[in-house]
C-alpha positions as a printed NumPy array, in Angstrom:
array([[105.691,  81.704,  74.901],
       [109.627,  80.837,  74.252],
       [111.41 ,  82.648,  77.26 ],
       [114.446,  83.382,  74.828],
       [111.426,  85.34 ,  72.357],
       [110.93 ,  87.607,  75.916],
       [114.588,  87.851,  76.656],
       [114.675,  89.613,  72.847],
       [111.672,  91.467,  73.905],
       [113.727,  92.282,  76.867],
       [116.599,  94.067,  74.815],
       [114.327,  95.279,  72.357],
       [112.858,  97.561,  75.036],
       [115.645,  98.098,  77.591],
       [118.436,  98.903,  75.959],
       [118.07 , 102.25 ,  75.007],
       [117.97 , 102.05 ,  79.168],
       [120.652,  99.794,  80.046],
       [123.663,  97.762,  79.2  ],
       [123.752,  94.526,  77.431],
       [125.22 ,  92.223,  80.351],
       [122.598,  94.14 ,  83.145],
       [120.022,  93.781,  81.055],
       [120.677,  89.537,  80.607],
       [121.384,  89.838,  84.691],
       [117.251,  91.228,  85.033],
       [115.914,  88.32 ,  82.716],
       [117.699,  85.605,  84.644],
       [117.17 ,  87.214,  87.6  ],
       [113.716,  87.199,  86.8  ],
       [113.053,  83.831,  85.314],
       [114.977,  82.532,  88.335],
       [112.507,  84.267,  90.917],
       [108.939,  83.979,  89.009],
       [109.905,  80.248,  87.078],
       [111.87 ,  78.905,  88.881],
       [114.387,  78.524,  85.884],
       [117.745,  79.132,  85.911],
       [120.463,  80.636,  83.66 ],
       [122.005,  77.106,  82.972],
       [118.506,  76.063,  82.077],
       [118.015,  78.466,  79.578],
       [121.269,  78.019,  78.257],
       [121.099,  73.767,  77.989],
       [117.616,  74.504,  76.081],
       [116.56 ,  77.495,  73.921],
       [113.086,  76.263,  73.231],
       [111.471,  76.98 ,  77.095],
       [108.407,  78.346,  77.265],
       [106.431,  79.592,  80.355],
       [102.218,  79.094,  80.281],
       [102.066,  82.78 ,  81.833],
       [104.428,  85.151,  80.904],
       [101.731,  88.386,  82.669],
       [104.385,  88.366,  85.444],
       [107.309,  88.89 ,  83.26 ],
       [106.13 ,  91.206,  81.113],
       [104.751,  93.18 ,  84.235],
       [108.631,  93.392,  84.984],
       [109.278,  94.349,  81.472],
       [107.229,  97.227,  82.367],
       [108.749,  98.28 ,  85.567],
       [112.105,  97.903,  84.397],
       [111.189, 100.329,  81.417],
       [110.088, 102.655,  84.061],
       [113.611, 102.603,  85.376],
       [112.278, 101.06 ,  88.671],
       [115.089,  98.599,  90.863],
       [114.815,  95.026,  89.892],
       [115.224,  94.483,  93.784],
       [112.269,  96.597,  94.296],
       [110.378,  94.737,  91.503],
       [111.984,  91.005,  93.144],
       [111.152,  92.57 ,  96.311],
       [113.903,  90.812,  97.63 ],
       [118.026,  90.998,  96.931],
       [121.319,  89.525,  98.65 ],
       [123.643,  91.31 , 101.127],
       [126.863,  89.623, 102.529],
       [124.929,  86.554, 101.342],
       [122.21 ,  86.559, 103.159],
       [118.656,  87.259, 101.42 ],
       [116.517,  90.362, 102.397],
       [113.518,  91.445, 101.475],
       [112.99 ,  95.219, 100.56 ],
       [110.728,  97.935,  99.755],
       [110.301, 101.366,  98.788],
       [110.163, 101.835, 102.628],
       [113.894, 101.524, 102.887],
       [117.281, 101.554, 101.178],
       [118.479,  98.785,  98.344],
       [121.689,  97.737, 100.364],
       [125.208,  98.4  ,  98.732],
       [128.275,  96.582,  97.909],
       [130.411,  99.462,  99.676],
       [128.437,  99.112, 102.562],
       [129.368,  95.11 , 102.39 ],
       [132.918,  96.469, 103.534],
       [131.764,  98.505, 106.02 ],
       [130.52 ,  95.192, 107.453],
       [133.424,  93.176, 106.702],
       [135.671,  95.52 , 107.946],
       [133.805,  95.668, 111.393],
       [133.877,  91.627, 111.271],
       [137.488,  91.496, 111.05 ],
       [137.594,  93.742, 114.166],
       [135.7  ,  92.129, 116.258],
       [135.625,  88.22 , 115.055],
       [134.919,  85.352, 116.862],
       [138.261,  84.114, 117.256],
       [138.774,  86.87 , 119.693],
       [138.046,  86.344, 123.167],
       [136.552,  90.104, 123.257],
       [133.766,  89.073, 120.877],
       [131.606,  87.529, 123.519],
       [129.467,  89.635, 124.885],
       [129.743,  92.688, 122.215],
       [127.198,  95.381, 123.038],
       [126.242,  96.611, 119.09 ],
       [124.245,  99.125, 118.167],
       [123.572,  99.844, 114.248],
       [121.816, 103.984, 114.081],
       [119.754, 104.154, 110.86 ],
       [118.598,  99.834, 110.451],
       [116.869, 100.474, 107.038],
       [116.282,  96.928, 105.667],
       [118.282,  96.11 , 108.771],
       [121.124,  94.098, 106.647],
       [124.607,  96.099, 108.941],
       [122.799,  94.887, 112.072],
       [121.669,  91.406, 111.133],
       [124.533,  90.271, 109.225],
       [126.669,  91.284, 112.323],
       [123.988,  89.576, 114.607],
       [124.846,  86.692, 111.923],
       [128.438,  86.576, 112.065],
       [129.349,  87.702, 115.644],
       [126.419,  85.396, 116.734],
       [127.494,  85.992, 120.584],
       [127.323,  89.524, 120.046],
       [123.873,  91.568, 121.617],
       [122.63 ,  93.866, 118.821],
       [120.167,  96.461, 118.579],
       [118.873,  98.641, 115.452],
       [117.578, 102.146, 115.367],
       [115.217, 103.953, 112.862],
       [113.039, 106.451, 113.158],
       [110.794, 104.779, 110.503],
       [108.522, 102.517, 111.205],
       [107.685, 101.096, 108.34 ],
       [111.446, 100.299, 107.763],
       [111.573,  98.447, 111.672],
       [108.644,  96.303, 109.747],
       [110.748,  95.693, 107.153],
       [114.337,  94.691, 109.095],
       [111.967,  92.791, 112.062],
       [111.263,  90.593, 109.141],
       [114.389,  90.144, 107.965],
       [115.874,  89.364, 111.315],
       [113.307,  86.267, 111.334],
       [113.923,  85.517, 108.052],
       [117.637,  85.217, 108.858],
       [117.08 ,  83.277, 111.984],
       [118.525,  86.228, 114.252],
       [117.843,  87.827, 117.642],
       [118.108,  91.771, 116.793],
       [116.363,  94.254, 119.062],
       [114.771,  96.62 , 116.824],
       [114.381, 100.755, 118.208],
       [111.66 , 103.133, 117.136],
       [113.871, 106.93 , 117.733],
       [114.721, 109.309, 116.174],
       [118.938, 110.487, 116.42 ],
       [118.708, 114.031, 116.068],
       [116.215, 114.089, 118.921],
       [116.902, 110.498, 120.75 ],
       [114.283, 109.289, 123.285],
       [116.132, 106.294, 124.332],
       [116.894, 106.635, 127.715],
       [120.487, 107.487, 128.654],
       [121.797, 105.144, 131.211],
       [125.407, 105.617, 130.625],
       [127.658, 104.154, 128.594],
       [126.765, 100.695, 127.028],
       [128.283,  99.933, 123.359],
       [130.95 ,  98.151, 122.647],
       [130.296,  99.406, 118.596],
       [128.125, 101.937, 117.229],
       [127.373, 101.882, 113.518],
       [125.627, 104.257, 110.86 ],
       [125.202, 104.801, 107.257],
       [123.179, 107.322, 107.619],
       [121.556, 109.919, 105.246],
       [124.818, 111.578, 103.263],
       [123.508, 112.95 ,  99.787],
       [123.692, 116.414,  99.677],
       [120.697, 118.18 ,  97.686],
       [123.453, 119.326,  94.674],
       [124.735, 115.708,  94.238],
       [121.3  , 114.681,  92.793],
       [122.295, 115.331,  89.355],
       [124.776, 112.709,  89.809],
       [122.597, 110.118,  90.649],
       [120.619, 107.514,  88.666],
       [116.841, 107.734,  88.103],
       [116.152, 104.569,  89.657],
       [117.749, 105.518,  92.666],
       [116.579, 109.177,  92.88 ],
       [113.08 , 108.485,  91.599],
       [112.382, 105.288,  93.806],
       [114.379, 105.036,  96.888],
       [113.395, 106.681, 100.21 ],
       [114.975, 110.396,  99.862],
       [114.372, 110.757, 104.071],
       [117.33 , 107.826, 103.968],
       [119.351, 109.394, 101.14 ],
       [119.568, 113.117, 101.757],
       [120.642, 116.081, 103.979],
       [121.205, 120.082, 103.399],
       [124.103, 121.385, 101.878],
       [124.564, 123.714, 104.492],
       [124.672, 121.036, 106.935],
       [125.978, 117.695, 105.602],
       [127.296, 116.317, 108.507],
       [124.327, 116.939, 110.463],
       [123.416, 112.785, 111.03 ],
       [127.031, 112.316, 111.838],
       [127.705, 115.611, 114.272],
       [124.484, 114.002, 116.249],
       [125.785, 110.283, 116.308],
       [129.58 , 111.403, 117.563],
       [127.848, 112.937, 120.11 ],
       [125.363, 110.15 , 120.804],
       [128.446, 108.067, 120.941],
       [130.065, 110.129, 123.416],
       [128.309, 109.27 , 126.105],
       [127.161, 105.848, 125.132],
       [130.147, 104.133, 124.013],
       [131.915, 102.326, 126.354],
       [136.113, 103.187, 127.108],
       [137.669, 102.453, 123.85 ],
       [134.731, 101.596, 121.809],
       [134.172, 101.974, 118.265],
       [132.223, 104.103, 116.135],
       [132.239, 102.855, 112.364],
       [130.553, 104.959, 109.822],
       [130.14 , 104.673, 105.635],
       [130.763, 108.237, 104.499],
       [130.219, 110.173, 101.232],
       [133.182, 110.116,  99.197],
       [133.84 , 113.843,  98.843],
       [133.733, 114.748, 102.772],
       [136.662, 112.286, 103.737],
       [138.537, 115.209, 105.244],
       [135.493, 116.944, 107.24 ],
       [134.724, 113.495, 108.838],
       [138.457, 113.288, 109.652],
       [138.389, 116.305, 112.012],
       [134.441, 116.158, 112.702],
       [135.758, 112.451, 114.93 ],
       [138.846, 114.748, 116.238],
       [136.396, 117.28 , 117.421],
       [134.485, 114.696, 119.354],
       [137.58 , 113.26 , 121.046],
       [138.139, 109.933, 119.323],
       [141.628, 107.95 , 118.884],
       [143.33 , 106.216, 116.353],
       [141.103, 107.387, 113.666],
       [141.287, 105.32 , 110.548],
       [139.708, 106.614, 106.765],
       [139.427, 103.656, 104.744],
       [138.497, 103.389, 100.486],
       [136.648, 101.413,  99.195],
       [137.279,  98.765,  96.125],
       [136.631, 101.737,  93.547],
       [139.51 , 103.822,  95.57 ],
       [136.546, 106.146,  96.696],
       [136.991, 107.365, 100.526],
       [133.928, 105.308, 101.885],
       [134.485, 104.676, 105.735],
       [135.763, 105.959, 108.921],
       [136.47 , 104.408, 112.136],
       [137.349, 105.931, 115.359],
       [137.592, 104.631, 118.774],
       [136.399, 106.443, 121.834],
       [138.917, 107.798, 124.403],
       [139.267, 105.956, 127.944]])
C-alpha cells in the first residue's frame, strides 16, 4: 500500500482530533520508527509503498484513541538524548528541558566546582533530569529516587541505554527510608507531582487518560505537599550552600516563593519559562 494513501487515511481519521502539522509530525514519526523511511524520502518519492502496513494502521488506531505517540513509539527525545517510556512513568517535557539547562549552566564543566558534584534528582520517572545531568556533568555522582518501581525499571534502562552511571533509589519522600547520614548534596532536584485535582479540566485527554496520575497529581488542600517534604529533606541533606532546583506549577509561583523562605534558603530565584509561564525555582541552602 502507497504510504502517502495512509498518510490521507491518517487525516481522514485524525483530524477531527488534531491539527494539520501534528498530525504530518505522527505519520513521519511513524514511518521513520516502523520503516525506516524518512520525511525526505517520502517527499523525493510519492509512490512508496510498505508490504505491511498492520503496524501503522495499529497506530492509526491508538492515535484515534487519543493515546501519546511516545507511548505508542515507546520511545521519545529529551535534551537529545533518546528514552524509552511507558505508561509506568511521565512523557518528559520541553519546560522541564530548562529546568535541566538551567541547572547545567550552574554547575558546568568549565567550573572547577563541577568535579565531584554530589546530585540527587527526587521523583526519576523515565529518569531523563538525572541522566542527562549524569550526561553532561559527566564528573558529577548522581543518584535518582522513586518510589515506583516499575519507573526505576524504566530509568535503569535508560541510564544503560545512555551509557551512564546513575544510582537508582527505591523510597518513598513523604516517608524517606534512606538513611540520614548528614548532609551530602551538592544539588537536589524534583519535578514532582503538582496538578491539583481542579486543574484536570484543563488538561488534554491524552495526558489525563494515559499518563501515571500518582506522578501528575496532589490535593487541593495540600498542593505543596511533595515540595514542603523535599525542602525539608533538603534541609538536612544539602550540603552549606547547596542547591535545591524545582519545576513548579505555573499558578503557585508566589507560595513556592515563601514555602523556600520558610525553610531557610538564600538567594531565591523564580524563573519562566519560554511561554512566560512561572515554571522553576531555585534556592540555595544557608551555611
Amino acid at each position: 500500500m502507497k504510504l502517502k494513501d495512509i498518510q490521507n487515511k491518517f487525516h481522514s481519521e485524525l483530524n477531527s482530533i488534531y491539527p494539520k502539522e501534528e498530525i504530518d509530525n505522527f505519520f513521519f514519526m511513524i514511518t521513520e520508527a516502523y520503516y525506516g523511511i524518512s520525511r525526505l524520502q517520502l517527499a523525493m518519492d510519492v509512490n512508496l509503498e510498505v508490504d505491511n502496513s498492520n503496524s501503522i494502521f495499529d497506530a492509526l488506531v491508538l492515535l484515534s484513541q487519543e493515546k501519546p505517540i511516545q507511548y505508542i513509539l515507546g520511545e521519545t527525545e529529551f535534551f537529545g538524548l533518546s528514552f524509552k517510556v511507558n505508561e509506568s512513568v511521565l512523557i518528559p517535557r520541553p519546560e522541564t528541558e530548562e529546568l535541566v539547562d538551567w541547572i547545567v549552566g550552574c554547575h558546568s564543566e568549565r567550573s572547577e566546582e563541577s568535579r565531584g558534584l554530589q546530585i540527587l534528582d527526587i521523583g526519576t520517572g523515565s529518569g531523563c533530569i538525572a541522566i542527562t545531568l549524569a550526561k553532561k556533568l559527566p564528573k558529577a555522582k548522581v543518584y535518582a529516587l522513586d518510589v515506583s518501581k516499575e519507573a526505576l525499571k524504566i530509568a535503569s534502562h535508560n541510564a544503560e541505554l545512555n551509557k551512564v552511571d546513575v544510582e537508582f533509589v527505591e523510597d518513598d519522600i513523604l516517608r524517606p527510608m534512606t538513611e540520614d547520614r548528614g548532609p551530602k548534596f551538592d544539588v537536589i532536584v524534583s519535578n514532582p507531582p503538582y496538578v491539583r485535582k481542579k486543574e484536570k479540566e484543563l488538561m488534554k485527554p491524552n495526558v489525563l487518560n494515559n499518563e501515571p496520575h500518582l506522578a501528575l497529581f496532589v490535593e487541593d488542600d495540600n498542593p505543596l505537599l511533595f515540595y514542603d517534604a523535599i525542602c525539608s529533606f533538603a534541609k538536612t541533606n544539602l550540603k552549606a550552600d547547596g542547591a535545591l532546583y524545582f519545576e513548579i506549577n505555573e499558578y503557585l509561583g508566589k507560595e513556592m516563593l515563601q514555602l523556600l523562605k520558610d525553610y531557610n534558603f538564600n538567594n531565591i530565584e523564580l524563573k519562566q519559562d519560554i511561554f512566560k509561564k512561572d515554571r522553576m525555582v531555585k534556592g540555595i541552602l544557608s551555611s
